[in-house]
N, C-alpha and C positions, 0 to 999 in steps of 0.2 A: 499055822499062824503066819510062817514068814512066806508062803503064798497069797495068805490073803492081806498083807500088808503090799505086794508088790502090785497085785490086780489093783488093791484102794490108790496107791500111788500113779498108775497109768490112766484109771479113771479122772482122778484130781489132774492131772495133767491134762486129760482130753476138755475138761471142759470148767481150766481154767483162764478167767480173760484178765490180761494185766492190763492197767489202768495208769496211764502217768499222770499229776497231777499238773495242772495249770495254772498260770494267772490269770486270777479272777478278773483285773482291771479294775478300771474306776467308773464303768459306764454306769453302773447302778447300783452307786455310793452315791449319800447325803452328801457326805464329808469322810477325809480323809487327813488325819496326821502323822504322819511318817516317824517326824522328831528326830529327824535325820538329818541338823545340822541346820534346822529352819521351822518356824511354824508355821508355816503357812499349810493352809487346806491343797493337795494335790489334785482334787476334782475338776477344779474350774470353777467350782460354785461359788468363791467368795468366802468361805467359811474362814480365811484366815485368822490366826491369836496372835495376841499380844500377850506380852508376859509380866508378870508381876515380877517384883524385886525376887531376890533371893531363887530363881530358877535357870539352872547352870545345863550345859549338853555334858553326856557321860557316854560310858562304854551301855551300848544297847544289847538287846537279845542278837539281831539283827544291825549291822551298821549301828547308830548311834540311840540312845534316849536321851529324856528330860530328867532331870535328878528336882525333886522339890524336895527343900530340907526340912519341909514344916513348921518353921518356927510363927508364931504373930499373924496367920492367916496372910501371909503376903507372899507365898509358895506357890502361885498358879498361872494357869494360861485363860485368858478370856476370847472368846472366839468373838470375833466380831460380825455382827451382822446375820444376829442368828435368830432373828424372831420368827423363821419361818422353819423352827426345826420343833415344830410342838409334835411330831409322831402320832398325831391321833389315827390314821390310818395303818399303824402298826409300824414296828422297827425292830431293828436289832443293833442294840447296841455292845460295843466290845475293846476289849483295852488289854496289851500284856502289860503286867506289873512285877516288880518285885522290891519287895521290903522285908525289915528283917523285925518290923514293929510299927504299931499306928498309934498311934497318940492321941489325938480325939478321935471321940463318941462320933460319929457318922461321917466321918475324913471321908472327903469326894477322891471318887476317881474321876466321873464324867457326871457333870449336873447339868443341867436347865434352870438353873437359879434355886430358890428351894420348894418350889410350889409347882412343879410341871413335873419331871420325871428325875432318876436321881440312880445311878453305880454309884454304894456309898458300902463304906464300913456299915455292918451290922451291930448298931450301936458300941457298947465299950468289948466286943468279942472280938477275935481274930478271923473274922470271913467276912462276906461281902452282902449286900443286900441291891436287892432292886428292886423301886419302887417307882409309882405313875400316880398323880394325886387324882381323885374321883373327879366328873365333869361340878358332878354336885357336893360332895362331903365324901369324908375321909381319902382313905388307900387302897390300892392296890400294891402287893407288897408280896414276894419274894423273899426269903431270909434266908440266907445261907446256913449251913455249920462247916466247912469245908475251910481249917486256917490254912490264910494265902500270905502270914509272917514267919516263914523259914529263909527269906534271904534267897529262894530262887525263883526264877520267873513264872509266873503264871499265866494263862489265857482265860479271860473274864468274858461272858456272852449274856445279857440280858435281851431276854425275847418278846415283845408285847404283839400281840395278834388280833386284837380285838376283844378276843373273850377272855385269853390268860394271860399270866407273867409267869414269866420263867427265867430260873437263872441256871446259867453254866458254868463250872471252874474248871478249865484242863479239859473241853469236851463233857464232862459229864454232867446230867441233872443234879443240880444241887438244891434246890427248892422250885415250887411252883405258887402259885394262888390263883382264885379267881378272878377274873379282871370285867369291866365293861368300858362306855365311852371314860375320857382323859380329859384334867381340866386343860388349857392355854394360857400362856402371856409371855410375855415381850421380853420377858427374861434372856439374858446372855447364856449360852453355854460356857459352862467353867468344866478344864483339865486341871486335877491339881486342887489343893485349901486346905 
């Protein structure tokens, strides 16, 4: 056995390729928030937010975050100038968070008003949903079970492709659904509520 661990080891050696990772950049990003001591969109696109009351800079995963205290729906950032982020051609949307508790029924992370697409609290549960409202009626919807109120940071991905929704927490499939075309409107993207 401890021969055939040294051969398996020199094979893995011979035809292992190491990989560094990179920055991605911003060339093909909608929009980009940092929240690193500024709201502004990093893209160039204009996506820049405004903030509601009560939305303070904190210690982030990386350099800084947004802290929203939640209180009276006055906790958020409104992206301005975002009628052109309706994702019918597909998107990925994503956000790290951390909270140690949600307090309302569908608390936004990342919305498009409430009739386009929506990172929200999975009604009154501890995990995330992602949802796209139909071109014609109802949802497409995503529901997590993966709770992301332990108080340490998470990475949230919701996927829309055309055909499905998918969400991700920390990397991993957390739920999917079927999806097709996505309604539009003129809706602001809100961080934050």
């Amino acid at each position: 056995m401890a021969d055939f661990a040294v051969l398996a080891g020199q094979w893995l050696d011979m035809y292992a390729d190491v990989v560094m990772p990179t920055d991605p950049g911003t060339e093909h990003l909608t929009a980009h928030w940092p929240l690193d001591g500024t709201y502004l969109d990093v893209t160039g696109h204009g996506y820049d937010a405004l903030a509601g009351s009560a939305v303070v800079f904190d210690t982030g995963r990386l350099g800084q975050s947004a802290y929203f205290n939640g209180n009276n729906y006055v906790s958020y950032l409104e992206c301005q100038n975002s009628t052109g982020m309706n994702l019918t051609g597909g998107a990925t949307v994503s956000a790290w968070i951390k909270t140690p508790a949600l307090v309302d029924a569908y608390a936004s992370v990342v919305t498009k008003g409430v009739q386009a697409w929506r990172l929200i609290r999975n009604n009154t549960a501890g995990s995330i949903s992602f949802h796209f409202n139909a071109a014609s009626t109802g949802e497409y919807q995503a529901n997590g079970v993966t709770s992301i109120t332990d108080n340490q940071w998470h990475h949230l991905m919701g996927v829309y492709d055309g055909s499905t929704v998918r969400l991700y927490v920390d990397g991993q499939l957390d739920a999917w659904g079927s999806a097709g075309p996505v309604k539009t409107t003129a809706d602001p993207v809100y961080i934050g509520s």
